[in-house]
N, C-alpha and C positions, 0 to 999 in steps of 0.2 A: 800408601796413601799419605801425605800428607798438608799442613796447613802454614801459610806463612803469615807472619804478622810484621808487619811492618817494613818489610822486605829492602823496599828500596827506600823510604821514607827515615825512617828509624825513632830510637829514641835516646832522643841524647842527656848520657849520665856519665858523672864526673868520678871518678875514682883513684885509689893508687893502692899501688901494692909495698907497702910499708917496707916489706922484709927485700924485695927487690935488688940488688947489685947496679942497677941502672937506672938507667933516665924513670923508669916503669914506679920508681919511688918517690914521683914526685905527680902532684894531681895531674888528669890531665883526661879524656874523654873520648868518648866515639858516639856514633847513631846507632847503638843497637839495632840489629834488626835480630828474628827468632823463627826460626823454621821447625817444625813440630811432625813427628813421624808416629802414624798409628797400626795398628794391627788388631787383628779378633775374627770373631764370626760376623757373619753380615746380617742386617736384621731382617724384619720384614721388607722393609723397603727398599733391602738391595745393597745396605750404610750400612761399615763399619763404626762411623760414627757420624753421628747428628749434631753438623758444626752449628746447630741452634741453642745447643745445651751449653755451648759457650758464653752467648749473649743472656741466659739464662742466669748462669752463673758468674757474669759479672770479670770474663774474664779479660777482654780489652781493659777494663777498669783496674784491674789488678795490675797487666803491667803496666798502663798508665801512671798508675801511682806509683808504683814499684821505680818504676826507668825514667818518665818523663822530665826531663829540669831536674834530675835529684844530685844528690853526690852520694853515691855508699861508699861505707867504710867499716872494713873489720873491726870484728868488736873488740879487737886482742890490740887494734892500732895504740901506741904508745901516745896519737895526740889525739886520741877522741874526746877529751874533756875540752879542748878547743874548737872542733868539730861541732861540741852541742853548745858551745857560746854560739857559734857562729850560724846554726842553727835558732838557737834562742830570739838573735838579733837580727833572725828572716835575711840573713846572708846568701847561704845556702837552703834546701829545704832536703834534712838529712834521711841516711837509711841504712842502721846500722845493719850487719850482717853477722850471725854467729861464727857459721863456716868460711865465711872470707869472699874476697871480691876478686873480681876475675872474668875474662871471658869464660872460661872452663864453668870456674864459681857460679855465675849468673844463668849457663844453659844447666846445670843441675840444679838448681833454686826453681827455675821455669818446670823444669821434667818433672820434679816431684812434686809442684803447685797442682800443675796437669794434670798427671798423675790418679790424685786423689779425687779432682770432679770427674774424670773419663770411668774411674770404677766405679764410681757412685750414681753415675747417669748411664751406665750400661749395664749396672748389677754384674760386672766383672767378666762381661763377654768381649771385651773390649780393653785394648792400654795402651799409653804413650811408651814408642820403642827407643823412639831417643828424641835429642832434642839439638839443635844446631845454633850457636849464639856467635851472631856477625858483629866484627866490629867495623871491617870493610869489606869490598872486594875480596881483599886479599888475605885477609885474617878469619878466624873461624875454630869455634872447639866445639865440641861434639858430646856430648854426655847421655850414655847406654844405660837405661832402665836392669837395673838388675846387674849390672854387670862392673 
């Protein structure tokens, strides 16, 4: 079973990957979209899980906020003191990350947000088994719960 958000639509966030050998070092973006994969016992109702307890908890809004018009950037970037000027001066509207950015990055940031409202609204009958983060077509990383 799983849930897609934003699939064909996306969300578009500006990023770059500092340490990169290529082009990938310099900002530049995609439409996220996030495919979400679950598992567990089924409840009464037949649900593994009760995609209402996402609206519950706010979770459109999270990566709204998280992906929509943002720029992330590793916290470790050598120019994020320029990043929060330019945040400062509603340039960009920033989003630093501890663990780093990335497709990879960003579907494990999703799986473990996940993660913790799926156990908590199913008292642990239920979890996110992985998480899919498109940057097109043609691009995609995968990030396995546990693994």
């Amino acid at each position: 079973m799983y849930k897609s958000y934003k699939r064909f639509i996306g969300y578009s966030t500006a990023f770059r990957q500092w340490r990169a050998d290529s082009h990938c070092k310099l900002i530049h973006g995609y439409a996220f979209c996030f495919k979400v994969w679950f598992e567990g016992e089924l409840d009464d109702n037949g649900w593994v899980i009760d995609f209402g307890c996402f609206k519950r908890n706010g979770v459109k809004e999270w990566l709204k906020n998280m992906f929509d018009h943002t720029t992330c950037v590793a916290a470790d970037d050598p120019e994020l003191e320029m990043f929060k000027e330019m945040h400062n001066r509603g340039i960009i509207d920033l989003r630093i990350l501890e663990n780093g950015v990335g497709c990879e990055k960003f579907a494990e940031l999703v799986a473990k947000y996940l993660q913790d409202v799926v156990q908590r609204e199913t008292d642990g009958r239920a979890s996110v088994s992985k998480v899919q983060c498109w940057e097109h077509n043609d691009n995609m990383a995968e990030y396995h719960i546990g693994k």
